[in-house]
PDB file of N, CA, C and O in Angstrom, chain B, residues numbered from 101:
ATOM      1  N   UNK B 101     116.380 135.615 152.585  1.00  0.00           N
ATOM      2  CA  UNK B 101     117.136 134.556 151.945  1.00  0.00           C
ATOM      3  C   UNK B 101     117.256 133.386 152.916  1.00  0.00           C
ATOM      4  O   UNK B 101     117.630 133.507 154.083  1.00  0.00           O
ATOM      5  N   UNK B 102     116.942 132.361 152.391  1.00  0.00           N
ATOM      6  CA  UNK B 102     117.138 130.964 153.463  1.00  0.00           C
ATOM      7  C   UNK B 102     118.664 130.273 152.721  1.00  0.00           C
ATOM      8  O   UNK B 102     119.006 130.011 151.568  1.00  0.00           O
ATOM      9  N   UNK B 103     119.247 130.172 153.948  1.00  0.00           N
ATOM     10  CA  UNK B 103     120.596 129.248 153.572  1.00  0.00           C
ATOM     11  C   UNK B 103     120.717 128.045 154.210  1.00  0.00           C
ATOM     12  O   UNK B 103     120.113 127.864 155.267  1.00  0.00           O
ATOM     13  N   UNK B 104     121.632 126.918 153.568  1.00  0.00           N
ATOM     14  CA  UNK B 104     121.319 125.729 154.196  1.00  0.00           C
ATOM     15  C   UNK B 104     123.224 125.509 154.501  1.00  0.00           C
ATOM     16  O   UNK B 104     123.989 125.501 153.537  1.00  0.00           O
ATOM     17  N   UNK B 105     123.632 125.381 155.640  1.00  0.00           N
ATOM     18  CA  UNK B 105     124.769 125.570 155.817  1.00  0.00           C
ATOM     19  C   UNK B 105     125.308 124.117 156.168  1.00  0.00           C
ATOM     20  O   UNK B 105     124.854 123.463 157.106  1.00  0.00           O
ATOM     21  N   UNK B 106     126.308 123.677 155.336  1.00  0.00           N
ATOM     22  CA  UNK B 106     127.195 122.324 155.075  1.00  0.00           C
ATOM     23  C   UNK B 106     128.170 122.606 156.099  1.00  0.00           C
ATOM     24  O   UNK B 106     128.547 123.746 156.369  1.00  0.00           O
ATOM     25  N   UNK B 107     128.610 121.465 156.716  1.00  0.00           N
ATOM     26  CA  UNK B 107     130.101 121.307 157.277  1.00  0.00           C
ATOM     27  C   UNK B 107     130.521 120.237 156.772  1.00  0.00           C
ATOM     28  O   UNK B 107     129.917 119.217 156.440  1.00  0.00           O
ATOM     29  N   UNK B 108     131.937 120.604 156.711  1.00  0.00           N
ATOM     30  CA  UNK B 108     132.598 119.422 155.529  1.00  0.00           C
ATOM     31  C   UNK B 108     133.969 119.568 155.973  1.00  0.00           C
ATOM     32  O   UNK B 108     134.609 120.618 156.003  1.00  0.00           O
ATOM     33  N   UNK B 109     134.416 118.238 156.365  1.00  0.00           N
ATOM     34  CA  UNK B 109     135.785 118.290 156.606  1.00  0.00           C
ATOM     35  C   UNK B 109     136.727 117.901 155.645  1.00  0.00           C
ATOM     36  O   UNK B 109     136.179 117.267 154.743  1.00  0.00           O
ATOM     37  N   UNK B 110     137.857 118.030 155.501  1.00  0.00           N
ATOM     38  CA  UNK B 110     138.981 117.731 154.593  1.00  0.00           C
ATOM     39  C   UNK B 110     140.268 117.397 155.256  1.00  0.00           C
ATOM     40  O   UNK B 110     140.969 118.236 155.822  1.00  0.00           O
ATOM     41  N   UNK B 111     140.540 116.162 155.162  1.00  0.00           N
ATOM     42  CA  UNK B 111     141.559 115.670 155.932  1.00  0.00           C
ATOM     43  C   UNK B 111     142.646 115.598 154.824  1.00  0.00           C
ATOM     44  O   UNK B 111     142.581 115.245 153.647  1.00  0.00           O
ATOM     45  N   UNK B 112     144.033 116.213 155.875  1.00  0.00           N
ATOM     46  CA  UNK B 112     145.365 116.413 155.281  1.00  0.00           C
ATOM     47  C   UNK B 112     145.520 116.035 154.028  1.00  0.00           C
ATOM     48  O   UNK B 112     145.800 116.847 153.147  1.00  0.00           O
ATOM     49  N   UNK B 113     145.328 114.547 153.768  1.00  0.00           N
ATOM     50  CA  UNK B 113     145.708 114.364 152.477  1.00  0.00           C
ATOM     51  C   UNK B 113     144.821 113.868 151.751  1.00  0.00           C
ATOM     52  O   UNK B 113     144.888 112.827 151.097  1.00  0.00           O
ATOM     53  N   UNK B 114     143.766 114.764 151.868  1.00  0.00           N
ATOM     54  CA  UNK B 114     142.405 114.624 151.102  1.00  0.00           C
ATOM     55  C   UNK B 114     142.472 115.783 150.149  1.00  0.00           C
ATOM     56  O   UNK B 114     142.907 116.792 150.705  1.00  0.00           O
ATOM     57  N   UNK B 115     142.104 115.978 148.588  1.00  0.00           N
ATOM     58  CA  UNK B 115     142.158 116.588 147.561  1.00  0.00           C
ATOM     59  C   UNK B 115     140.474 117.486 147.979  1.00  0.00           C
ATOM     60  O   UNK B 115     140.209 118.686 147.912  1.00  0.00           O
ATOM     61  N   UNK B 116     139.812 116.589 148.300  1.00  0.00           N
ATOM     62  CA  UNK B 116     137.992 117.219 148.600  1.00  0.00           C
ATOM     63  C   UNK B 116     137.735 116.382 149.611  1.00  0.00           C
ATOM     64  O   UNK B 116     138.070 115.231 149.890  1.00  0.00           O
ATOM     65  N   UNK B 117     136.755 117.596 150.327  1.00  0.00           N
ATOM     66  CA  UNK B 117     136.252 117.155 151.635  1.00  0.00           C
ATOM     67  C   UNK B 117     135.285 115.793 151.418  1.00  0.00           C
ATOM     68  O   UNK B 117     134.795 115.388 150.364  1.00  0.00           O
ATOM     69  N   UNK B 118     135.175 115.219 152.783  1.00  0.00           N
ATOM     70  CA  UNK B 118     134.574 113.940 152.847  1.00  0.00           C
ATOM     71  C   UNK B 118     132.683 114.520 152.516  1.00  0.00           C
ATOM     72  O   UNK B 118     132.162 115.544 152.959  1.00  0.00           O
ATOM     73  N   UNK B 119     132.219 113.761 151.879  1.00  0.00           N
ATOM     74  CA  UNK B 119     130.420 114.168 151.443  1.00  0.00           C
ATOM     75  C   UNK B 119     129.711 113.527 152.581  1.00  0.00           C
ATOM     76  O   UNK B 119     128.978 112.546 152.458  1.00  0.00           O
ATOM     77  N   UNK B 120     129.888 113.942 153.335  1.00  0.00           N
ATOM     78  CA  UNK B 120     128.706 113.455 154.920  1.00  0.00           C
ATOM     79  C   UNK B 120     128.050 113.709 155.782  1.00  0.00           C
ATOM     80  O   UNK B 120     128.286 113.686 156.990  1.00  0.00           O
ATOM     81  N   UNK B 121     126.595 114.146 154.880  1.00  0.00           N
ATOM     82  CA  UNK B 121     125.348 114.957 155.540  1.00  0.00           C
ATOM     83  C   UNK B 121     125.425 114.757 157.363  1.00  0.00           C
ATOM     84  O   UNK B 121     125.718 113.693 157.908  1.00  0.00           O
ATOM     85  N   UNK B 122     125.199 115.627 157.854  1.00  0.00           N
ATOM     86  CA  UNK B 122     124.576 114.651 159.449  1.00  0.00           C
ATOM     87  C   UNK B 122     123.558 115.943 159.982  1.00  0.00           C
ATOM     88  O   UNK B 122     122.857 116.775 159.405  1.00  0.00           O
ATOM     89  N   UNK B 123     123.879 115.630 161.390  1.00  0.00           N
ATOM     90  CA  UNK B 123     122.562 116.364 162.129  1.00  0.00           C
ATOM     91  C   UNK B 123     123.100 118.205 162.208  1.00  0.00           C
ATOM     92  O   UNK B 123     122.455 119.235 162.407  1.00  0.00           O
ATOM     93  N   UNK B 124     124.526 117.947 161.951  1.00  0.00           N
ATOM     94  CA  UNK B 124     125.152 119.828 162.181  1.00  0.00           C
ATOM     95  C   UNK B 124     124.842 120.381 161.159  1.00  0.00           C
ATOM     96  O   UNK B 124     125.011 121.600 161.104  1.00  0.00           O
ATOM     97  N   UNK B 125     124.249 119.626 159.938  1.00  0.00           N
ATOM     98  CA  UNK B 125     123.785 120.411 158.682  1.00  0.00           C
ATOM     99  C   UNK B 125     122.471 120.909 159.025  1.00  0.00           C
ATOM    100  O   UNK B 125     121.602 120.226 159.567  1.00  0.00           O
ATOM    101  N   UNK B 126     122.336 122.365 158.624  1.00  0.00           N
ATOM    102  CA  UNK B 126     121.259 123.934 159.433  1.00  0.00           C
ATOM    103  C   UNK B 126     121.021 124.154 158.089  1.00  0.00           C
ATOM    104  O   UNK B 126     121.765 123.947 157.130  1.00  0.00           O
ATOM    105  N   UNK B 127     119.356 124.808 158.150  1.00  0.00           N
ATOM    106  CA  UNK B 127     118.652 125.713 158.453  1.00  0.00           C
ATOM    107  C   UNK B 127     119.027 127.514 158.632  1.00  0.00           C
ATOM    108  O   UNK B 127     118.267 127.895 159.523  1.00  0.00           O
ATOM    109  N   UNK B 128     119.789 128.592 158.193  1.00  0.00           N
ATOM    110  CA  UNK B 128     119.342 129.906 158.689  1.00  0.00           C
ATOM    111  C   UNK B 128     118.711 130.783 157.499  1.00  0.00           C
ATOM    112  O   UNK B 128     118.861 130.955 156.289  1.00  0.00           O
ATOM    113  N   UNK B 129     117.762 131.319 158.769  1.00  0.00           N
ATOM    114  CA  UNK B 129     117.341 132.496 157.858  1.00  0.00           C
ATOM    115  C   UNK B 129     117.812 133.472 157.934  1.00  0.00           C
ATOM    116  O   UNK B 129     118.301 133.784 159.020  1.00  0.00           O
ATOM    117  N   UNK B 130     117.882 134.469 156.721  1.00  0.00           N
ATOM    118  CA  UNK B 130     117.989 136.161 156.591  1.00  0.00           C
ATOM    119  C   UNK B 130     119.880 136.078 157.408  1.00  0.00           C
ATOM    120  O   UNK B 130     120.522 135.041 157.236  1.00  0.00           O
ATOM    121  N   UNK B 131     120.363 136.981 158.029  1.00  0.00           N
ATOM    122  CA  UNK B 131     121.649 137.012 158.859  1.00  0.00           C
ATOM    123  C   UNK B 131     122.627 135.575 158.803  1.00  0.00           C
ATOM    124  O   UNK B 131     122.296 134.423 159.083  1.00  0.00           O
ATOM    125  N   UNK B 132     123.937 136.101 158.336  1.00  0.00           N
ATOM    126  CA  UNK B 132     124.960 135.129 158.027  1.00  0.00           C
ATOM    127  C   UNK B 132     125.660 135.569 158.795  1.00  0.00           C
ATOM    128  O   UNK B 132     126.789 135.541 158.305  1.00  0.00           O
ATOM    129  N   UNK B 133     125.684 136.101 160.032  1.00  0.00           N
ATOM    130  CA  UNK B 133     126.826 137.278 160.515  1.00  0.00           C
ATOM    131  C   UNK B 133     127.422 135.667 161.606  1.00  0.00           C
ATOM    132  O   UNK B 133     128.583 135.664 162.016  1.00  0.00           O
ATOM    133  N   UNK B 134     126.990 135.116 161.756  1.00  0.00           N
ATOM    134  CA  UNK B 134     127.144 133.870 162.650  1.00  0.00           C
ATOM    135  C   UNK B 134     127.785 132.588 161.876  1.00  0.00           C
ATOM    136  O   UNK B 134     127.736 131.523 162.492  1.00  0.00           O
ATOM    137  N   UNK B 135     128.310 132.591 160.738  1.00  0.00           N
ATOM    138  CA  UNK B 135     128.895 131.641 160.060  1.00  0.00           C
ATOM    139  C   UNK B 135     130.098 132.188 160.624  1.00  0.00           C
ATOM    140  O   UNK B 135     130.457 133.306 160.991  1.00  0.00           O
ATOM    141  N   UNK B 136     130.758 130.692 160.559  1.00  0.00           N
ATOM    142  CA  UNK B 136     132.365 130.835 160.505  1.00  0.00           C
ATOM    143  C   UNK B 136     133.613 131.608 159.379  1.00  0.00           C
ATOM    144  O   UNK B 136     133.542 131.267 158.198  1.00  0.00           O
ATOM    145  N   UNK B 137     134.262 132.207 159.618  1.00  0.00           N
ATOM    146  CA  UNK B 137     135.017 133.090 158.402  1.00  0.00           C
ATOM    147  C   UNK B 137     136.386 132.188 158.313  1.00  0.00           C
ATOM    148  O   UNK B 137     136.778 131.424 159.194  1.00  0.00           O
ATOM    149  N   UNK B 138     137.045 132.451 157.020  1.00  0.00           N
ATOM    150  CA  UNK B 138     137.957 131.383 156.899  1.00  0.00           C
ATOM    151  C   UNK B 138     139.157 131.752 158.002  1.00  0.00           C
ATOM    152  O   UNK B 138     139.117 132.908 158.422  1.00  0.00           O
ATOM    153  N   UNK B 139     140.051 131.030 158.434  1.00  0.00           N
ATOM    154  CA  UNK B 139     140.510 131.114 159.512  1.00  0.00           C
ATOM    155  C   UNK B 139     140.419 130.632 161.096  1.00  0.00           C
ATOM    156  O   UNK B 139     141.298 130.340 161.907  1.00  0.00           O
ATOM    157  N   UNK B 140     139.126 130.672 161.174  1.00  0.00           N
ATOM    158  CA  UNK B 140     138.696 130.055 162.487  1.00  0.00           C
ATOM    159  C   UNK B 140     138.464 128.669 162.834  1.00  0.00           C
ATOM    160  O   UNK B 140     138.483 127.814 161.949  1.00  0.00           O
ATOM    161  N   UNK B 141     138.203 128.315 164.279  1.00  0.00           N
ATOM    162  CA  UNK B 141     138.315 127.286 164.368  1.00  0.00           C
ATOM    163  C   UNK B 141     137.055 126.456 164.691  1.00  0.00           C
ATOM    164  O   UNK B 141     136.123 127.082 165.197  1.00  0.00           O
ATOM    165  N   UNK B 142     136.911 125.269 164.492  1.00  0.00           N
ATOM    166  CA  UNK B 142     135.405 124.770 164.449  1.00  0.00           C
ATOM    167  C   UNK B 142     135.872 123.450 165.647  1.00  0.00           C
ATOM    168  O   UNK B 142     136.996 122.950 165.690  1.00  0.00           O
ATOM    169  N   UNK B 143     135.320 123.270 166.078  1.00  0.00           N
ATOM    170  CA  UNK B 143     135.696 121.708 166.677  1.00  0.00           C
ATOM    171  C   UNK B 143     133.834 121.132 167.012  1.00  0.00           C
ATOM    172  O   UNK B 143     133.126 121.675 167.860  1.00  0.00           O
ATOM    173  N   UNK B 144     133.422 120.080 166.212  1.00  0.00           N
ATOM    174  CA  UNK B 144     132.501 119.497 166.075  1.00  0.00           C
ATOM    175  C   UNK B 144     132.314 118.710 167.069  1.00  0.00           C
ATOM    176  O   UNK B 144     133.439 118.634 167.564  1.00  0.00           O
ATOM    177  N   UNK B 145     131.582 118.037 167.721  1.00  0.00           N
ATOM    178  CA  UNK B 145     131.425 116.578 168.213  1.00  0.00           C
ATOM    179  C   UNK B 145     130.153 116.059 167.515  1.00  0.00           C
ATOM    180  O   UNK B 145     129.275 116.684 166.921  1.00  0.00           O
ATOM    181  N   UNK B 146     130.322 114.532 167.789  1.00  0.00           N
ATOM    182  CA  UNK B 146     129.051 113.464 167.108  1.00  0.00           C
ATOM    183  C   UNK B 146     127.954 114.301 168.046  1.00  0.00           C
ATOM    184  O   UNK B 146     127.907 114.650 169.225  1.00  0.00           O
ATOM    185  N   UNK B 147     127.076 114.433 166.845  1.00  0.00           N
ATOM    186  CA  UNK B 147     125.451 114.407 167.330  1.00  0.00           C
ATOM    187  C   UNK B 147     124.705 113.104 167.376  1.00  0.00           C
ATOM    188  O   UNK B 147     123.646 112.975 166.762  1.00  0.00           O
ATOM    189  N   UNK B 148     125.164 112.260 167.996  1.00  0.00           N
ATOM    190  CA  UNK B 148     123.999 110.904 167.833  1.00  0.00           C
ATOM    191  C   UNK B 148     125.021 109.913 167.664  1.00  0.00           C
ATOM    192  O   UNK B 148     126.096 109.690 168.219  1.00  0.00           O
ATOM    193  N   UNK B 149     124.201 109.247 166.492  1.00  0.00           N
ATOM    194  CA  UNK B 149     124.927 108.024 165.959  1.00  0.00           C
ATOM    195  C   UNK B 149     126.359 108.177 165.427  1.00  0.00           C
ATOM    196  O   UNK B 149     127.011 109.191 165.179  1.00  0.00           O
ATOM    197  N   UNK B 150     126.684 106.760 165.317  1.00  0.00           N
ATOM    198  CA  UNK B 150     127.874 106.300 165.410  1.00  0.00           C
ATOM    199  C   UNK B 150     128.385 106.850 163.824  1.00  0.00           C
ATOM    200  O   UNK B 150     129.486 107.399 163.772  1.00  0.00           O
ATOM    201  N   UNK B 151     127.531 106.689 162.464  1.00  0.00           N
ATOM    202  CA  UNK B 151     128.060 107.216 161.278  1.00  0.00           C
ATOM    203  C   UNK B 151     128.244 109.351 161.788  1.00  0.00           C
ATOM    204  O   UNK B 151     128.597 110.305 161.096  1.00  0.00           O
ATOM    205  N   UNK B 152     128.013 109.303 162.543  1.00  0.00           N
ATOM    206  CA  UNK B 152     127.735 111.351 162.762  1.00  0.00           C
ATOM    207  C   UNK B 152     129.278 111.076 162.580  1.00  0.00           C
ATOM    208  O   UNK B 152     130.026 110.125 162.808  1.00  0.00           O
ATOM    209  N   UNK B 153     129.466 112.906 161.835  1.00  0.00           N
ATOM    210  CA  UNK B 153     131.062 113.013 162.186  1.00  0.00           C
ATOM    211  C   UNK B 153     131.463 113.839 163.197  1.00  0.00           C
ATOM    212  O   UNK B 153     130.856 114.850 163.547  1.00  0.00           O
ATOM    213  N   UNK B 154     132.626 113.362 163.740  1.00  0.00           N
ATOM    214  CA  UNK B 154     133.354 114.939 164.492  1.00  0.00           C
ATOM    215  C   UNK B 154     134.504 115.250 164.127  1.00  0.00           C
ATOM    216  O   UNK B 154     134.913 114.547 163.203  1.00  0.00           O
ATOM    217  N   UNK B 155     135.332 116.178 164.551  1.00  0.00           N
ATOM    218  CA  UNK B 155     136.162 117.045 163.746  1.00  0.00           C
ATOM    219  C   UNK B 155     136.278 118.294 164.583  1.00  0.00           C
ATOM    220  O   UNK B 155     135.490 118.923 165.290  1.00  0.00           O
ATOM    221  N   UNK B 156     137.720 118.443 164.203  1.00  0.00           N
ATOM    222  CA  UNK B 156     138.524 119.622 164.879  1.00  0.00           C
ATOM    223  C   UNK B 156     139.278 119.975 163.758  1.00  0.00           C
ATOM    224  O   UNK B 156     139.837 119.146 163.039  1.00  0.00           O
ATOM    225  N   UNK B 157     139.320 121.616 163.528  1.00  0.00           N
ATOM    226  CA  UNK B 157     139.990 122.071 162.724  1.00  0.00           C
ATOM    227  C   UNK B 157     139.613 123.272 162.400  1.00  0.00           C
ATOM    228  O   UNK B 157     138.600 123.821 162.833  1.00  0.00           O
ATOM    229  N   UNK B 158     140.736 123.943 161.299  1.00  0.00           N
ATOM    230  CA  UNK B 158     140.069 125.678 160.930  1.00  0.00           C
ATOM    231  C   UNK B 158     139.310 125.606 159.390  1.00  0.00           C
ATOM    232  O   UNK B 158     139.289 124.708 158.549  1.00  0.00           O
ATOM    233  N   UNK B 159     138.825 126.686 159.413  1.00  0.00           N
ATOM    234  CA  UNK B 159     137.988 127.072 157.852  1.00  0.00           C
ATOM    235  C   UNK B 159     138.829 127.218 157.072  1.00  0.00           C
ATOM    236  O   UNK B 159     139.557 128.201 157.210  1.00  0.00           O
ATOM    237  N   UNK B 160     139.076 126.214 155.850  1.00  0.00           N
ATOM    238  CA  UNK B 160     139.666 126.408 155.184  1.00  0.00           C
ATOM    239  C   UNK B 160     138.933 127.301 153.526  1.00  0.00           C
ATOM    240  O   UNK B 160     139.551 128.039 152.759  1.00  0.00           O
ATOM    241  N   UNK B 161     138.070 127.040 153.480  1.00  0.00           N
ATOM    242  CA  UNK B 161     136.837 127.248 152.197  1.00  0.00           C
ATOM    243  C   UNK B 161     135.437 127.279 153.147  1.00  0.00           C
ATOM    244  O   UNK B 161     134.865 126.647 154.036  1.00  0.00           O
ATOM    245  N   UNK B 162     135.300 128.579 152.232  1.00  0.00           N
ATOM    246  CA  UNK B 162     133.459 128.750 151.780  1.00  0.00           C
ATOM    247  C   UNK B 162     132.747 129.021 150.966  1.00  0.00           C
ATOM    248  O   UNK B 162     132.613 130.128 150.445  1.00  0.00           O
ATOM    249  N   UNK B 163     131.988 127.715 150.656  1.00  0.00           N
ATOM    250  CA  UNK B 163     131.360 127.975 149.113  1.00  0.00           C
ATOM    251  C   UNK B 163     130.082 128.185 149.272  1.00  0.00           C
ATOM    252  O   UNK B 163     129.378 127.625 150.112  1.00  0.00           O
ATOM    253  N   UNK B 164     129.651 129.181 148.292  1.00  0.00           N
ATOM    254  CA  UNK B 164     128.131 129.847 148.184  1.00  0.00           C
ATOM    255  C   UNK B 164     128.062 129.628 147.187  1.00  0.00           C
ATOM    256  O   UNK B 164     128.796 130.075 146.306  1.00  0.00           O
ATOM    257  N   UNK B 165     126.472 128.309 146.957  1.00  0.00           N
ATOM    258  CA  UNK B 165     126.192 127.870 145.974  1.00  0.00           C
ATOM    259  C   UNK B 165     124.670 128.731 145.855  1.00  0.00           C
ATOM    260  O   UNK B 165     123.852 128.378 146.705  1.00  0.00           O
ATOM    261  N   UNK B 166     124.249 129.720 144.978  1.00  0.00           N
ATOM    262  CA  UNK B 166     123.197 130.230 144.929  1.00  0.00           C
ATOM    263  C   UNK B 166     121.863 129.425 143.902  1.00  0.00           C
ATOM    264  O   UNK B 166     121.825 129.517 142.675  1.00  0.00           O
ATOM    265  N   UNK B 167     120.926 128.715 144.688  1.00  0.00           N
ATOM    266  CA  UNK B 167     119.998 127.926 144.010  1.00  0.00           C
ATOM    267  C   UNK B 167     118.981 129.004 143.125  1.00  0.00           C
ATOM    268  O   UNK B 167     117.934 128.590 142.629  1.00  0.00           O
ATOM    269  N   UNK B 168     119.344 130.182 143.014  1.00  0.00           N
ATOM    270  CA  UNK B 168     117.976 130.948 142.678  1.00  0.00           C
ATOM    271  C   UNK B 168     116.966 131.090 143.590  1.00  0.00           C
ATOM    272  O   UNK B 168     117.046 130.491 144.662  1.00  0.00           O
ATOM    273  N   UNK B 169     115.728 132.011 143.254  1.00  0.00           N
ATOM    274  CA  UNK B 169     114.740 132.655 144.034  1.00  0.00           C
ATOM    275  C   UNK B 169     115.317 133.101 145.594  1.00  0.00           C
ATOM    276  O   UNK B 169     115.830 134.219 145.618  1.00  0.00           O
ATOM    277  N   UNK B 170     115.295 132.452 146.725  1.00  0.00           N
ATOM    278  CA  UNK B 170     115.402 132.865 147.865  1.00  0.00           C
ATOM    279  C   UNK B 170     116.530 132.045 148.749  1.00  0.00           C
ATOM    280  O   UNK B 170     116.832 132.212 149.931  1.00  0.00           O
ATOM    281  N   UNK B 171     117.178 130.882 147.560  1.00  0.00           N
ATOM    282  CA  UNK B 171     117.856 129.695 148.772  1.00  0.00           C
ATOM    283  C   UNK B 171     118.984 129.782 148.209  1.00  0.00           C
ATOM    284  O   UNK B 171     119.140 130.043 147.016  1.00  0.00           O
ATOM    285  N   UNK B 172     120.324 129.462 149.435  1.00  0.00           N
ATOM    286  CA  UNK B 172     121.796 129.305 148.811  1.00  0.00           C
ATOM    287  C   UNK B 172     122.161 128.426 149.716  1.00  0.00           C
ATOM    288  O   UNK B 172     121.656 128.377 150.837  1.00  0.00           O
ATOM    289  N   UNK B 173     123.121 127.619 149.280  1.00  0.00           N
ATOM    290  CA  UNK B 173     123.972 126.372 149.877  1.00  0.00           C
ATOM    291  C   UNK B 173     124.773 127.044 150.318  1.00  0.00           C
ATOM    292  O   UNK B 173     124.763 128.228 149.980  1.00  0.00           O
ATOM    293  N   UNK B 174     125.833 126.542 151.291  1.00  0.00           N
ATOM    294  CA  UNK B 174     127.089 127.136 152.366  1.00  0.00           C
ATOM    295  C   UNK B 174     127.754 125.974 152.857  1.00  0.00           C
ATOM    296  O   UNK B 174     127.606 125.352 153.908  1.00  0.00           O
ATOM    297  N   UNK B 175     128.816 125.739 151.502  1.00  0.00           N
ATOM    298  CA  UNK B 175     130.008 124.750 152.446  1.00  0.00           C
ATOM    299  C   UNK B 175     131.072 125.277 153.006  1.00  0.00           C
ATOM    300  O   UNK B 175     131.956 125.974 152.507  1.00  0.00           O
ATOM    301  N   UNK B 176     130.916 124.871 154.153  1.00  0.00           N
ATOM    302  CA  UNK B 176     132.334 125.552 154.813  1.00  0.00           C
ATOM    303  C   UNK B 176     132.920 124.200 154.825  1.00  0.00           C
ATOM    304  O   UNK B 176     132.302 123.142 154.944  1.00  0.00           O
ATOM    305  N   UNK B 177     134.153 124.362 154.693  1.00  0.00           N
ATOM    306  CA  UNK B 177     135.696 123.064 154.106  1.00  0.00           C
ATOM    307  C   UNK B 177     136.440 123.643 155.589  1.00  0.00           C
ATOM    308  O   UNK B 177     136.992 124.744 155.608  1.00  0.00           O
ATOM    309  N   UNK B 178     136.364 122.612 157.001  1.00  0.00           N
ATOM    310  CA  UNK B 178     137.170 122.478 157.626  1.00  0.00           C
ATOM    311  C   UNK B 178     138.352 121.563 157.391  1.00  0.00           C
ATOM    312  O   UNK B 178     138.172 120.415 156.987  1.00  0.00           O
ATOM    313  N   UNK B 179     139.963 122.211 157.719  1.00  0.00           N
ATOM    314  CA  UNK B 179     141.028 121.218 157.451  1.00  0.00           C
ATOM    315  C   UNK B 179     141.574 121.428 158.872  1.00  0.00           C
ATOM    316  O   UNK B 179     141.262 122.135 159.830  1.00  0.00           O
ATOM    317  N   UNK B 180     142.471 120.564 158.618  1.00  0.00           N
ATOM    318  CA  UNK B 180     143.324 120.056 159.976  1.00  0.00           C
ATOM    319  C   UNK B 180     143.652 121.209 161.035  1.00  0.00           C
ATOM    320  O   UNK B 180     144.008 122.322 160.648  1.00  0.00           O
ATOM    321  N   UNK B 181     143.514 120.890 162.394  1.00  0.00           N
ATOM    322  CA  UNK B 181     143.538 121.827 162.869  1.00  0.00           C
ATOM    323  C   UNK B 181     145.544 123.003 162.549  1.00  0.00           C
ATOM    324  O   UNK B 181     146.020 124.105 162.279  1.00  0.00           O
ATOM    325  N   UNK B 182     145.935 121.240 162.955  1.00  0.00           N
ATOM    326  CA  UNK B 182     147.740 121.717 162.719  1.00  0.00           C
ATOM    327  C   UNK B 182     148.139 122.906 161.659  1.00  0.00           C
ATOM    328  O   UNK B 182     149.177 123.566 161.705  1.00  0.00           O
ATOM    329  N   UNK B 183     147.273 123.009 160.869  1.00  0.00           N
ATOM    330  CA  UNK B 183     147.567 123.395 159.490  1.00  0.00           C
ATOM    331  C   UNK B 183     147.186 124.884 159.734  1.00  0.00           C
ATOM    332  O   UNK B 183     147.718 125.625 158.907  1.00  0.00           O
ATOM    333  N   UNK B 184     146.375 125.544 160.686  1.00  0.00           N
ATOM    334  CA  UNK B 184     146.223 126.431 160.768  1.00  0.00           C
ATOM    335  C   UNK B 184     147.121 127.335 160.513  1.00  0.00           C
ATOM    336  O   UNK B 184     146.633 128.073 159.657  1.00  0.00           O
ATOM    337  N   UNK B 185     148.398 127.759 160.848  1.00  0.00           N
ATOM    338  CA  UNK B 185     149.664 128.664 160.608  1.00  0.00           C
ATOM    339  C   UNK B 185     149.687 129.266 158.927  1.00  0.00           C
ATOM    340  O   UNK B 185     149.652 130.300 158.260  1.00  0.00           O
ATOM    341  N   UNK B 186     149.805 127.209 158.794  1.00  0.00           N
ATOM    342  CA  UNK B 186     150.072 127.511 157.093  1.00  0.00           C
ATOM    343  C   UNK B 186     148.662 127.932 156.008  1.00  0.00           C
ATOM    344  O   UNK B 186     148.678 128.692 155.040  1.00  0.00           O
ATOM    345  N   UNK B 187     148.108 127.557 156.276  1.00  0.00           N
ATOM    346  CA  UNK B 187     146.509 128.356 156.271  1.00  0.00           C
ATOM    347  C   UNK B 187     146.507 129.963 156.285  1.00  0.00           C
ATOM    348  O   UNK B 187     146.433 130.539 155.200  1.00  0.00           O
ATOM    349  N   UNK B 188     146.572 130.594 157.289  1.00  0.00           N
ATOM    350  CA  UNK B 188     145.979 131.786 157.860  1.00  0.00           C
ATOM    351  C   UNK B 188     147.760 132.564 156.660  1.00  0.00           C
ATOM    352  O   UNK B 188     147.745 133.665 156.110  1.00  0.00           O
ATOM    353  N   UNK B 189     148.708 131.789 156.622  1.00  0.00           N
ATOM    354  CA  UNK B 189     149.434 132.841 155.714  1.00  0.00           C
ATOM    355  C   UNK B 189     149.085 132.316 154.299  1.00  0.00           C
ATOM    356  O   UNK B 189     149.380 133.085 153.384  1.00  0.00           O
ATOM    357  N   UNK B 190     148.526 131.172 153.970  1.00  0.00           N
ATOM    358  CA  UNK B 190     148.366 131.202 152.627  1.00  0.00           C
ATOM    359  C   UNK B 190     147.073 132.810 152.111  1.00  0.00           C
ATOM    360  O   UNK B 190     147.093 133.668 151.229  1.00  0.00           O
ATOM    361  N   UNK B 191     146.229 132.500 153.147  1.00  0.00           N
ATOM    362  CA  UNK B 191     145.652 133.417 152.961  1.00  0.00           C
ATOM    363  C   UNK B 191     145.528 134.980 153.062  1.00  0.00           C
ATOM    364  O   UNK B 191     144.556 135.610 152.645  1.00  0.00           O
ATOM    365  N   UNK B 192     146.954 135.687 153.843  1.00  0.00           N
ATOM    366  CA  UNK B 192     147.062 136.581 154.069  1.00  0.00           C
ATOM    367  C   UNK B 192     146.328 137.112 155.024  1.00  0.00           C
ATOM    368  O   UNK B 192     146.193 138.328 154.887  1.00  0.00           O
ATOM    369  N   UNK B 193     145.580 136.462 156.333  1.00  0.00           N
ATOM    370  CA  UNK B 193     145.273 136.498 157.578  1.00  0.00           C
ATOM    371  C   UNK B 193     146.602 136.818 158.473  1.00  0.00           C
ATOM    372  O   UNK B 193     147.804 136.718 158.228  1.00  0.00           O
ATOM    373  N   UNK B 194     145.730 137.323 159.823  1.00  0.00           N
ATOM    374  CA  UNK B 194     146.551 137.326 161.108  1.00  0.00           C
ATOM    375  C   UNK B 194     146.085 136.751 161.723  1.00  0.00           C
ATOM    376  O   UNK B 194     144.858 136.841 161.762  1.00  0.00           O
ATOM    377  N   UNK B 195     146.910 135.613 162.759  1.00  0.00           N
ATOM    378  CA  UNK B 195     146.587 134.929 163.550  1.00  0.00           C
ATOM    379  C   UNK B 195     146.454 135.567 165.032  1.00  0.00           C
ATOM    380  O   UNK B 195     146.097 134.864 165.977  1.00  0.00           O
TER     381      UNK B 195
END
């Protein structure tokens, strides 16, 4: 299975994450054991140019969009880092 894995941030008082391809958008094959699980923490920096994003924060969402035959999309929805607490109990995690 080839997956194409999104990072997508969502700021506090954002309803949906911001839509802004850059260079951290991957490529994996076969093994997902290396994606982020909701809860954790991501902290990005710019790859390059000045439109690249960066971002600090935890997994809030992961969406598996399955294209058929062999390929699936993977957005992971980073939110604020602060928010983590209230996060990890919405979800019934341990921190």
């Amino acid at each position: 299975m080839r997956y194409t894995v999104l990072l997508r941030y969502r700021p506090e008082t954002g309803q949906r994450p911001f839509d802004h391809p850059s260079k951290s958008d991957h490529q994996v094959e076969g093994d997902l054991s290396l994606l982020p699980n909701l809860g954790d923490h991501i902290h990005l920096e710019s790859m390059g140019g000045e439109d690249e994003p960066s971002f600090d924060g935890i997994v809030a969402e992961r969406h598996f969009r399955y294209r058929g035959g062999d390929s699936c999309e993977v957005e992971i929805v980073v939110g604020p880092l602060h928010a983590k607490v209230e996060e990890v109990q919405r979800l019934g995690l341990h921190a």
